[in-house]
N, C-alpha and C positions, 0 to 999 in steps of 0.2 A: 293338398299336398304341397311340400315347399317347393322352390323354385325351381331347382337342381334335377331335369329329368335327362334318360335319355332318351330320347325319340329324335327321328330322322326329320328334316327339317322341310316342309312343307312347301318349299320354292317362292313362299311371299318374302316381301319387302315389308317394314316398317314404315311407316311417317308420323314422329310425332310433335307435333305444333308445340312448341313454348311462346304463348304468349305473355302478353305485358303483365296482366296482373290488374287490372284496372280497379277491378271490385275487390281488391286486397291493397289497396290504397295505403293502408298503416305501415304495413311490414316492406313494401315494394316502394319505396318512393326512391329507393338508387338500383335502380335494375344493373347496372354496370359493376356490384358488388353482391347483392343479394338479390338477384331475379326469384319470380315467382313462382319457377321451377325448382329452385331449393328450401324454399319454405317446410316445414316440418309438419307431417301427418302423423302423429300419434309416432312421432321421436326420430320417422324414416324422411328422408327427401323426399319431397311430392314424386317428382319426374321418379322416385326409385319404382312408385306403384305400376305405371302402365311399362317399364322396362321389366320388370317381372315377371309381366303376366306375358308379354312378347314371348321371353325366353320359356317360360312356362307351354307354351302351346310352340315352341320350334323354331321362332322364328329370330334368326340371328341376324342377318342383313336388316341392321337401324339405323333409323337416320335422324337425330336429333335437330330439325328447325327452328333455328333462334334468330333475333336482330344479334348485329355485330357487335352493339354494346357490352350484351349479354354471354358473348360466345367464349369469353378467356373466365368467369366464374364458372358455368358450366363444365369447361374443361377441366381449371383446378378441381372443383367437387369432385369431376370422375375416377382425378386420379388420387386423390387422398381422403372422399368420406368414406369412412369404412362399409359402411352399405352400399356404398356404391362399387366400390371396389371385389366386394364379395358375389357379386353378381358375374354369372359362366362368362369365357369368353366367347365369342372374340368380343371385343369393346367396339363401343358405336362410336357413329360416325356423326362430327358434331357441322352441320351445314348453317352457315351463315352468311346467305347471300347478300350482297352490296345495297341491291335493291327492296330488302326487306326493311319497314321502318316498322310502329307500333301500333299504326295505322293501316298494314295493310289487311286489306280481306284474305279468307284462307282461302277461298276460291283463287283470286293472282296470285296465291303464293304458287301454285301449282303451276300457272304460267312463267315462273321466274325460268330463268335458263339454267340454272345452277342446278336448279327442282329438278325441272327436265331431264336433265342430263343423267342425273342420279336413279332416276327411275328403267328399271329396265323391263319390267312384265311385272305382273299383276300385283296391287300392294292392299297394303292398310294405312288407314289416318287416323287417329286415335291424339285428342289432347294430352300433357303436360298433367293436366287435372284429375285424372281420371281413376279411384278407385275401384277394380272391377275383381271380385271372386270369383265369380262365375268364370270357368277354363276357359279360353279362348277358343283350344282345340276343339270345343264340343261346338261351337259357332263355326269356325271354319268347315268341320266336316259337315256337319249344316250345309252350307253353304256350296261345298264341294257337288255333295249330293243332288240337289236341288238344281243345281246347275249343269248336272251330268259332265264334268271333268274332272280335272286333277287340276294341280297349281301349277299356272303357264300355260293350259289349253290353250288362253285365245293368244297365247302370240306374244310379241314384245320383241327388244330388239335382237334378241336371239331366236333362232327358228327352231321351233318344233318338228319334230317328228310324230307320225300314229296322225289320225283321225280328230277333229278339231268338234266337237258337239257341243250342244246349248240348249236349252232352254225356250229361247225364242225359235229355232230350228232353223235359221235363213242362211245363208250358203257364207261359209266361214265361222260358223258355229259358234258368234257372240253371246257371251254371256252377262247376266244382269250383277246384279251388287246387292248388300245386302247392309242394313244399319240396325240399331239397337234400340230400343226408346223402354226407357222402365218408371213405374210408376212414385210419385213423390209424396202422397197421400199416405199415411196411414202411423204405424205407434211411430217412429222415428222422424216427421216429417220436419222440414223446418217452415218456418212462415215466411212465407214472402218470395221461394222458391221458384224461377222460373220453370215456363214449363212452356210445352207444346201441342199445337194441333195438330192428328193425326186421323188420318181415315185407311182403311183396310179394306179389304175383300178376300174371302178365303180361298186357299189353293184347293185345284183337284184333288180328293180324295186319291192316297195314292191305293195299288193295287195290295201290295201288303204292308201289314200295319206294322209299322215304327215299334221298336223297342222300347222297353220299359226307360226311365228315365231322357229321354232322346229329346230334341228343341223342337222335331218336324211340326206336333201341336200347337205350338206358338207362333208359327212362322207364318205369315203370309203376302197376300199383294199389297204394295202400300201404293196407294193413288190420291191421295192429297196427303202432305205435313209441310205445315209452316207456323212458324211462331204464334203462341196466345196474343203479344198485342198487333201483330198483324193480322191475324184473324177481330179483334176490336177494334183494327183499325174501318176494315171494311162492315163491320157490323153496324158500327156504326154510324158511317156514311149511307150504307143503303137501307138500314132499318132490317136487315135482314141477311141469310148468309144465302146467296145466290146457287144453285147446285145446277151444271149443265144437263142436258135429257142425254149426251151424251155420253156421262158417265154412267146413269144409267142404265143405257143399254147394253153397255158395256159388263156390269160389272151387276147385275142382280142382288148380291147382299152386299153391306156397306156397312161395314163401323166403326164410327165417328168415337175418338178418344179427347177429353181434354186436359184428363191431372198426369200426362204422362209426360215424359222427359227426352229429348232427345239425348243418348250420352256422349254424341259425335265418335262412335265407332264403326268404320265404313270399308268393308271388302269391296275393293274396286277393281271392275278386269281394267286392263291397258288402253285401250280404245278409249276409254272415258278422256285420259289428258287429251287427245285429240280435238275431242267434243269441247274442253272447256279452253284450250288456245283457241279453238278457231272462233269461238259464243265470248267477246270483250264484256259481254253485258253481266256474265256469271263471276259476280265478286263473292259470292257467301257461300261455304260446301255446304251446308245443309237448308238453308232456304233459296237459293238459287241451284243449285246441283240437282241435291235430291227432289228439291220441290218441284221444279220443274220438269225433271225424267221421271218421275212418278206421273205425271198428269198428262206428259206425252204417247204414256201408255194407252189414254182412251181419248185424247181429244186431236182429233182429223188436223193434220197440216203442222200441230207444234212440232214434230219430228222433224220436220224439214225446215222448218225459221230456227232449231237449237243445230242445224249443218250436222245431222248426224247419216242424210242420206250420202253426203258428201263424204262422211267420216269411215261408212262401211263400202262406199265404192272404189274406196283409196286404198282402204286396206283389202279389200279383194282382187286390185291387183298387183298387190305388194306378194298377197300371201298364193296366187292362184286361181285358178279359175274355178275351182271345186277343191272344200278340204280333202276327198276321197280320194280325188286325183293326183294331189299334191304327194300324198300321205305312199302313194305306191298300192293302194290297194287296187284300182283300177287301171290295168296295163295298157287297156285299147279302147279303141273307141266304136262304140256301140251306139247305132241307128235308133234311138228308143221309139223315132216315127214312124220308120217302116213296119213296129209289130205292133203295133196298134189298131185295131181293127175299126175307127173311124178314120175316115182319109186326111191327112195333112198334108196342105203344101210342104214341097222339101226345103228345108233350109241350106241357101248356099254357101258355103267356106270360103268362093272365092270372091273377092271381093269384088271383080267386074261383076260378076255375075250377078250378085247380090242387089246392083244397083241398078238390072235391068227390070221395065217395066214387070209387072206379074209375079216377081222373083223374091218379093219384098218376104219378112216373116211375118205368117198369119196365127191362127188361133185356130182350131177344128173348125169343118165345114159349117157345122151346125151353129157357128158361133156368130152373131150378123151384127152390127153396127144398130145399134136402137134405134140413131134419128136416121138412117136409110137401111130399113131390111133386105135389101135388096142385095148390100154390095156388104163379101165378106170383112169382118173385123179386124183391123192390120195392129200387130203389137207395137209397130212405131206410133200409134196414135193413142197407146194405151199408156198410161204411166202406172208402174206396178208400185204395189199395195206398201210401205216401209211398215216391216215389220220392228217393234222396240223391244230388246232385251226390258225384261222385268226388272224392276227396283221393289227385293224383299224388303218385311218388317219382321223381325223377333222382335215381340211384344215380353218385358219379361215379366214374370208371376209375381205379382203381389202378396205372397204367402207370407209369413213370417220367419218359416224356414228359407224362406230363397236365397241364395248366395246376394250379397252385398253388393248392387252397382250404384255409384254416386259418381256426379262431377263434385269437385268441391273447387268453387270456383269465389266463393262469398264466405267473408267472418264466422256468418253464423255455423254455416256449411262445414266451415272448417276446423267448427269445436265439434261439434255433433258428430262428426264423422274418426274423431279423434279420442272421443269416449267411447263410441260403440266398439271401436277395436282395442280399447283398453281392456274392455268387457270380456275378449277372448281369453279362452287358457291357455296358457305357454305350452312351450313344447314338453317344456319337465311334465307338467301337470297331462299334457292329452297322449302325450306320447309323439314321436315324430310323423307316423303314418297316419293318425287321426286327427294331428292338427292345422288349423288353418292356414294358407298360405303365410297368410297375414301376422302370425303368430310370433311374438318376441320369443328368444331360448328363455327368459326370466322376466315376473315380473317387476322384481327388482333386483336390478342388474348389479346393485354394492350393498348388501345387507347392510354389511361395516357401519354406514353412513349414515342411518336411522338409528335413532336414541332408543333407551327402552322405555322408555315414558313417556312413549306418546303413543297415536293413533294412526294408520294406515290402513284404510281397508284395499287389501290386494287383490280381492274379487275383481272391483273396478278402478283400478289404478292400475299406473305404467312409472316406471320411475329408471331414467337414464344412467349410465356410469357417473360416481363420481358428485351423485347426489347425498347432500347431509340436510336432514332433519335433526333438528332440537329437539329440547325436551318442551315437553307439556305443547306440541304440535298438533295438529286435528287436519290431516288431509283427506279427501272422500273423492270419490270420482274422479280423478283429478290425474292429466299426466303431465309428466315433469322432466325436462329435457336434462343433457348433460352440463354437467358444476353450476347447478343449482343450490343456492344455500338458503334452509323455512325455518327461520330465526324462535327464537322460544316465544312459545305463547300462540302462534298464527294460527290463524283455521282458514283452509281452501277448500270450496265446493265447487264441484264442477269449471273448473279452469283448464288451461294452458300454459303451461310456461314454457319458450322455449329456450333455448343455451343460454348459461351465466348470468341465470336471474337470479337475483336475491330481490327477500321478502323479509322487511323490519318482525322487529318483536310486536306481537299484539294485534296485528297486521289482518282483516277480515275481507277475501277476496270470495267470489260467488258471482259465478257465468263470465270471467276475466280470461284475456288472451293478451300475454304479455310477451313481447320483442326481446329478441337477443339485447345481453347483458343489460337490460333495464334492473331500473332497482325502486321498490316499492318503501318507505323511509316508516319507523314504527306508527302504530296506532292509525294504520289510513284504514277506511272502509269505501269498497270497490266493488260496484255492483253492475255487471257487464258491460263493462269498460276495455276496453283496447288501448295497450299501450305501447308507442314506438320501440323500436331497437334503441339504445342506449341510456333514454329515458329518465331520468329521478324523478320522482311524484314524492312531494315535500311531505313531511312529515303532518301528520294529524288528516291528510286530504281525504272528505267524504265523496263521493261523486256515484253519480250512476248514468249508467247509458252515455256515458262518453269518451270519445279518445283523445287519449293526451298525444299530440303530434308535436314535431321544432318545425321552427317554420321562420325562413329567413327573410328582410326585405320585406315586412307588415308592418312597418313602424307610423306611424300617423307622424303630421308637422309636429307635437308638441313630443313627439321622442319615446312617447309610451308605446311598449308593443300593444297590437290592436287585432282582431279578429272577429269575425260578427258569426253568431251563432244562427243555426235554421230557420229561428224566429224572426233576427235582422235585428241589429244594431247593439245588443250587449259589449261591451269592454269585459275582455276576459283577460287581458293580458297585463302586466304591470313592471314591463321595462323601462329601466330609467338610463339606458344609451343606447343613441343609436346605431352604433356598429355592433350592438349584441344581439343572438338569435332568441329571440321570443319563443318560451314555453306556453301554450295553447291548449285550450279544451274545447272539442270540439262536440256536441251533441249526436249520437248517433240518431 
């Protein structure tokens, strides 16, 4: 469905990460003018996809996390791309703390004060990157469920009202989190794709079975996920993957995943920032956060070294001594010792008293001290059990029909993911109730602009406003951003262009991604090559698998620009001053 619903909005927060763009190196090299938040997905702003899918599932409190560099391009976008601007209100909130640089982990982002402060109860974190079809709402209520609340249960800086429940069931009625990991493998994949280690155990069987279409089946314990090469890293150091006895016992079934994906989408109750101000050591949200609250779940003591016994005894007496109590359902106070029909010492209220000998609080008679049976067992010598809120997994379905989740965070990632949604039918064509979020109103948005002698196939093409095709043209698979001009003669397979490319006459591109207003000069052949924003690639240029990048301050002593290709030591450059910026080819 498109974006535009209405539905009552669920009480979450956003948080989504804009980071630097590191593995889109071509297109991001001036973050302070085109960050890797506005880069183009099949003709939309990256960042428009997870602001979508937010407002698509209710959720209007956003918060967009950026470096300060980046924070006045993000805001021009929001307020003059048109997709961006076509997006419900209210408009987000663009946070760009001081201490945020390109280097920080998203785990301290979270620690930042500015973060802090912005957060008021229960949120989400979701990257910048993140392509995701699948409704959010049906994860949340997932999530809800599973958890036994509503949105805000456990609290925040606003107090609740009603009955606080969870999951875990311990007194304040904390609740676990829930992430997403889908698989990379199969017709669509890209090579080279990162991916992650994940381990599972299944939930209780609930009492009645889940509805037809429902997540509940997917969902379950997640008790180890951490990175593929961190998982090689320890592989192999120890020659093997080491598994505790006490996972275990813990957890009787166990399944171990490795072609899957974390997509960094994370329902977090409140209490979590607690845990990761107070833990300096937790710099990454999903290998320090998740990985280690998933494995706290079965392994004795890490609850207490990640300060979370300290993080629920703070909050329970913030929030009260009992949710029930707090809540007004329980008016008085009820001896629950006295009706007990094994005898307990009485507990005393008052505090002289408490502290006289014999007075102390015990445990049922029946209950004796192991190293002396003799003498009853005192709860002051007992430390109780930390019980951990769960860290779910929705594992998503590898089907071919499955709704589309991708990070697109890499080149390749980012054509792949830009054809497949080219592939979609417009809204003319499916209708608006049948079509996909994702779905442009046209596949070609300026008819006008395309010759009649040439070739377009509109199955899988996407072509922007303001697009002219020449005659005797040949584009295929291929989407094509706005005032783009494919000179007579050209043929393009499966490429990218994005704004105010032009492509010479004669011109043969095939698996290309080409930068704002670059221009490709006739007669070149371009075989998946990446090339900068502004760009000229001279006339006749063959190349494959490389990106043409500018590159200032490479000059060697005799004046020639210079650059050493993967192999080491080729001259690829041929400037003849040295105050000029050197045109480069780099080898992908």
């Amino acid at each position: 469905m498109p974006h535009a619903q209405s539905m009552p909005s669920p009480g979450f927060q956003a948080l989504i990460l804009c980071g630097p763009g590191v593995s889109l190196n071509t297109f991001t090299s001036s973050p302070e003018e085109f960050p890797k938040a506005l880069i183009p997905i099949a003709n939309r702003p990256m960042v428009w996809y997870p602001l979508d899918w937010c407002y698509r599932m209710g959720v209007t409190n956003i918060h967009l996390i950026t470096p300060p560099s980046s924070a006045s391009a993000i805001d021009a976008a929001l307020s003059q791309n048109p997709h961006l601007t076509s997006l419900p209100a209210p408009k987000v909130d663009i946070l760009a703390p001081e201490g945020l640089s390109e280097n920080t982990g998203t785990a301290e982002i979270l620690r930042l004060p500015e973060v802090q402060a912005a957060i008021t109860g229960d949120f989400l974190v979701l990257p910048c990157d993140l392509v995701c079809e699948l409704g959010g709402d049906s994860l949340l209520e997932a999530w809800m469920i599973l958890e036994a609340g509503l949105g805000g249960a456990t609290g925040g800086i606003s107090k609740q009202r009603g009955p606080q429940m969870g999951i875990g069931g311990e007194k304040g009625g904390r609740r676990g989190g829930l992430g997403l990991w889908y698989q990379t493998k199969g017709e669509d994949s890209v090579k080279g794709e990162d991916t992650d280690f994940v381990a599972t155990s299944p939930l209780p069987a609930p009492t009645v079975p889940p509805p037809e279409g429902s997540l509940r089946p997917h969902i379950s314990n997640l008790v180890y996920a951490m990175p593929s090469d961190t998982l090689n890293d320890i592989t192999e150091e120890k020659k093997s993957f080491p598994i505790r006895h006490a996972l275990l016992r813990k957890h009787g079934r166990i399944k171990m995943l490795t072609t899957y994906r974390d997509a960094h989408i994370y329902f977090f109750p409140f209490w979590i920032l607690d845990m990761i101000h107070r833990t300096e050591q937790l710099d990454s949200i999903s290998e320090d956060v998740v990985g280690w609250w998933a494995k706290a779940g079965w392994q004795d003591g890490l609850g207490d070294k990640l300060g979370l016994r300290e993080v629920f005894e703070d909050s329970d007496k913030t929030n009260g001594e009992d949710a029930m109590i707090t809540s007004g359902l329980i008016e008085e106070e009820v001896d629950l010792g006295s009706m007990s029909t094994t005898w307990t010492s009485k507990v005393s209220t008052n505090a002289k008293d408490s502290s006289a000998k014999g007075n102390e609080k015990k445990f049922a008679s029946r209950v004796r001290d192991p190293d002396n049976p003799q003498r009853q067992l005192s709860l002051a010598t007992t430390k109780s059990k930390l019980i951990i809120p769960p860290m779910l997994a929705y594992i998503h379905p590898s089907n071919p029909s499955s709704p589309l989740v991708r990070r697109v965070d890499t080149t390749p990632l980012l054509l792949s993911v830009s054809l497949r949604l080219a592939k979609l039918p417009s809204i003319e064509e499916a209708g608006r109730a049948a079509a996909s979020p994702f779905a442009h109103p046209l596949k070609v948005a300026h008819p006008g602009g395309v010759a009649q002698k040439c070739t377009v196939t509109r199955s899988d093409c996407l072509l922007a406003d303001n697009v002219t095709i020449e005659e005797r043209a040949v584009v295929k698979e291929t989407v094509i951003g706005a005032n783009c001009r494919i000179e007579k003669g050209a043929r393009l397979t499966r490429c990218l262009l994005m704004d105010g490319v032009i492509v010479g006459e004669r011109c043969q591109l095939s698996g290309c991604i080409l930068g704002r207003r670059s221009k490709i000069e006739k007669e070149s052949v371009l075989k998946e090559c990446e090339v900068q924003e502004g760009n000229v690639i001279p006339e006749g240029t063959d190349a494959k698998n490389e990106k043409f990048m500018v590159f200032e301050g490479l000059e060697d002593e005799s004046g020639e620009g210079m650059i050493e290709d993967e192999d080491g030591g080729q001259d690829l450059g041929n400037g003849e001053d040295d105050n000029e910026i050197s045109l480069d080819r780099l080898s992908i």
